[in-house]
N, C-alpha and C positions, 0 to 999 in steps of 0.2 A: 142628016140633020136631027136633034134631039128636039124629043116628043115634048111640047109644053106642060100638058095636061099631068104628064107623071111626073114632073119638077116639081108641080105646085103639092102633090098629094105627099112626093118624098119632104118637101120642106112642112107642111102643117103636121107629118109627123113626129119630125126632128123637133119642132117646133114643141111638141106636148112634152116632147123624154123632158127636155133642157127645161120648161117648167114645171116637170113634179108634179103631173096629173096624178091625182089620189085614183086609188084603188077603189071599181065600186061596192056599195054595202052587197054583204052577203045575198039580202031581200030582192036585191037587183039580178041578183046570178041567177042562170036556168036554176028547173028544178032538178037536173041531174045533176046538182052541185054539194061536193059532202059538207057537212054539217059535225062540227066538235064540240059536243054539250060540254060545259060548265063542271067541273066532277064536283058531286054531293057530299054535306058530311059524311053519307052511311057509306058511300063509295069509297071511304079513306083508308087505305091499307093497313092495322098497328103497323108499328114499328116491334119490327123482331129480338128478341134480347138476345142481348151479347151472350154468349156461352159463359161458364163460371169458372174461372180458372181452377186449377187442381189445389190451390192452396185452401181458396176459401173452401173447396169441396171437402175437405178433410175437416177442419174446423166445425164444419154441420154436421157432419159425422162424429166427430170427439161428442158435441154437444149433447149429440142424440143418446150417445150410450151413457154420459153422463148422469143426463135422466133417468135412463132405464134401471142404471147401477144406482140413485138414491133411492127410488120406487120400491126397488127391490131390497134397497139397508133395511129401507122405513117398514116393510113389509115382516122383515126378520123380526125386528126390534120389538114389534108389536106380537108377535107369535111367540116370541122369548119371552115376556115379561107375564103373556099369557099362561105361560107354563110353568114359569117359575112360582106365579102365586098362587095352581093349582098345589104344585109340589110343596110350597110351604105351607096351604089352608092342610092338607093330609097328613103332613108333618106333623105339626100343631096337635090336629083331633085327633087321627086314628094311628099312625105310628109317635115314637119314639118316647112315648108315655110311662112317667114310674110304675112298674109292678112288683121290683122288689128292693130292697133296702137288705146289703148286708153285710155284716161286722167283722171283723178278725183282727188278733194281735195280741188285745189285751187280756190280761190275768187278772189287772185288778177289778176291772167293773163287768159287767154282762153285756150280751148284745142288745137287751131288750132295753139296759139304762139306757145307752148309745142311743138307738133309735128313738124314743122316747123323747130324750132334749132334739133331736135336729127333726122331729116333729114334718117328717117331708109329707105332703099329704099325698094323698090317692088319686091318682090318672093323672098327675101334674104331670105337663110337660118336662121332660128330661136336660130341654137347654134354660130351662126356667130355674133350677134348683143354682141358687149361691153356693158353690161350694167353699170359695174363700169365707165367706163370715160363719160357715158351719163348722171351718178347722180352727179358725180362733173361739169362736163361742165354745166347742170344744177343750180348748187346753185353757182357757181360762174359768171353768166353771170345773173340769177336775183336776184334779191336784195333783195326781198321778200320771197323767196323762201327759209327757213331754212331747211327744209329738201327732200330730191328727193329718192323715191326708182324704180326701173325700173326692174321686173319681167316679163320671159317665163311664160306663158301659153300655154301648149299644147294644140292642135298641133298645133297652129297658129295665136296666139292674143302676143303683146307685154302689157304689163299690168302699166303703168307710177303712179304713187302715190305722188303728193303733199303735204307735208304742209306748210301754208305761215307761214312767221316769223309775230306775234305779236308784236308788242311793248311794250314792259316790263319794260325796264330799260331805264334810259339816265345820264348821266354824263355830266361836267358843263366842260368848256374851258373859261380862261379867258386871250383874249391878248389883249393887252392897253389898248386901250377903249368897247372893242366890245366882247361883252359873247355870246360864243354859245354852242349847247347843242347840243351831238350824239345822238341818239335812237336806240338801241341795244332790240333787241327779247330776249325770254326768253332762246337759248342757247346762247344769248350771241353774234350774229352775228350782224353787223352794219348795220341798217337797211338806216339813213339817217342821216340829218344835219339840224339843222333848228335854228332859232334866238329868237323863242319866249319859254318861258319855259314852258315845256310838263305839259299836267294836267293827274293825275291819273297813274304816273309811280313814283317806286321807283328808287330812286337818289343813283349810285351807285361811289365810291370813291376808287379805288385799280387801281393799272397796272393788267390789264384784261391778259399781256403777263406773267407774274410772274404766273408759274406752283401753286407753293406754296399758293400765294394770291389766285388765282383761287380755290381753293382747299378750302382753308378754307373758301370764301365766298357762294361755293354752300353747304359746311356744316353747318353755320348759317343758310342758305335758309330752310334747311332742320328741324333743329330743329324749325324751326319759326313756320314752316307747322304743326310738330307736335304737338306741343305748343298751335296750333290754335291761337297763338298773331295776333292781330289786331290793324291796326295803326301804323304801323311800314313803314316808308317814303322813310328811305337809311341806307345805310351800310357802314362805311369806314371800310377799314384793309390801317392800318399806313406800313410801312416800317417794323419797328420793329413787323410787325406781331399781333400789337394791334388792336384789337376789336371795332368798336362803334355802335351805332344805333341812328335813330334819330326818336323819338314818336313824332307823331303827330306836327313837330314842335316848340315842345315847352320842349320837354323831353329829354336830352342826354343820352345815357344809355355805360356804361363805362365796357368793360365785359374782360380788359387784352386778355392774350394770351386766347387758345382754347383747355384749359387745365379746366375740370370739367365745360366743358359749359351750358352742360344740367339744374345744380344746378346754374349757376350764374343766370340764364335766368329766371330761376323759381322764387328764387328769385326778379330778379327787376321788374317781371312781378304783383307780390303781390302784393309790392310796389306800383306799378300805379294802381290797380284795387283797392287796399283796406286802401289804406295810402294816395291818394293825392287828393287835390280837382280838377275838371274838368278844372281852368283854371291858377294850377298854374304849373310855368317853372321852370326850374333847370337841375340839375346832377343826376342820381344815378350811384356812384362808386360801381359796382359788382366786381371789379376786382376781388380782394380778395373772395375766394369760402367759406370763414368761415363768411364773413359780405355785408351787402348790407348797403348803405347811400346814403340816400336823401339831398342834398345841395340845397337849392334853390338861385334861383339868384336875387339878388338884384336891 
């Protein structure tokens, strides 16, 4: 037969499961019961960081030497500009200072006239002297002097270079009664004036100002040179940009425009050396590049 007493004890405990007897408060448990405090702020663990990937890691790196490498421009820049205007205050004061001035070339004037007009002064700095307005104030103020060059020499010599103007050329003026004659050097600069007619210069005949005439008479000059002609006294260029020569005085030589001049020349040059006698006068029309003619004058 089954015990009563343990029926009723298995059912009041059956009885508590199937209603959800709560749990008692912790306060009610023995004291050998553990206890799980509340965790505090200061007990919060951080939060560990994520490692950095290898790209950004590089990127920090570029950055970093980035910096290093302007630090270091900026650092030159300033040490350079340092040194530079030590090297140009010494510059300045204690090198490259005039101590001498000096002349060569000229026959017609002296060293001391020279130095005297470009008036350089004393201890001037050497990149201080104008040398361009001292080679014009130069051939503008002498007469003779067709060309002026004025060079530094380091570290302390101004270097002046003459050449006088020759007399080369002269052309004729005639007003009313009274002929006079310029004497122009060989670039052509005006050297003087004078009333008796020059011996031993060719007689030149163009507006020396007309680019064009200018032009075509230093290219006559030039083939003449080549040419090796000799005897050749003056050169007109007309208006109309016509040619002439005058041989020996006694020879006209007619060469048109400057159109196949090299063949006209060649021409009228045979002509004189192998066609004429020594003292007869005339024309030769070269104009024409297909013919040359001897006229003589009556």
């Amino acid at each position: 037969m089954k015990k009563r007493g343990n029926n009723k004890k298995q059912n009041a405990n059956t009885v508590k499961k199937k209603a959800g007897a709560a749990r008692p408060p912790v306060s009610s448990y023995p004291d050998n019961a553990i206890h799980y405090p509340k965790p505090t702020a200061a007990a919060v663990k951080p939060r560990k960081k994520k490692p950095a990937t290898k790209a950004h890691a590089t990127e920090k790196s570029r950055k970093t030497a980035r910096k290093r490498k302007n630090r270091r421009i900026a650092a030159t820049a300033v040490l350079v500009t340092i040194l530079i205007a030590i090297c140009v205050f010494i510059s300045l004061k204690v090198l490259f200072v005039v101590r001498k001035v000096e002349v060569t070339g000229s026959e017609k004037y002296t060293a001391e006239e020279i130095s005297a007009f470009c008036a350089i002064p004393d201890e001037i700095n050497i990149f201080n002297v104008d040398t361009q307005s001292l080679e014009k104030g130069l051939m503008e103020n002498f007469t003779y002097i067709e060309k002026a060059t004025v060079e530094r020499k380091l570290p302390d010599k101004i270097l002046i270079t003459i050449t006088d103007g020759l007399p080369t050329y002269y052309s004729r003026q005639q007003r009313e009664d009274m002929t006079t004659y310029t004497i122009f050097s060989r670039g052509l600069k005006q050297l003087t004036q004078q009333s008796a007619l020059p011996e031993g210069l060719m007689q030149i005949d163009f507006d020396i100002n007309d680019r064009q005439s200018l032009g075509i008479f230093y290219e006559v000059c030039r083939r003449l040179e080549r040419q090796q002609a000799r005897g050749i006294k003056g050169v007109s260029v007309s208006r109309e940009k016509e040619i002439s020569l005058n041989y020996e005085d006694r020879v006209t030589i007619q060469l048109g425009t400057h159109t196949q001049l090299d063949y006209k020349l060649k021409m009228a040059l045979y002509i004189l050396q192998n066609d004429l006698e020594e003292t007869e006068k005339g024309v030769i029309d070269a104009s024409d590049a297909g013919s040359a003619i001897f006229k003589p004058s009556i």
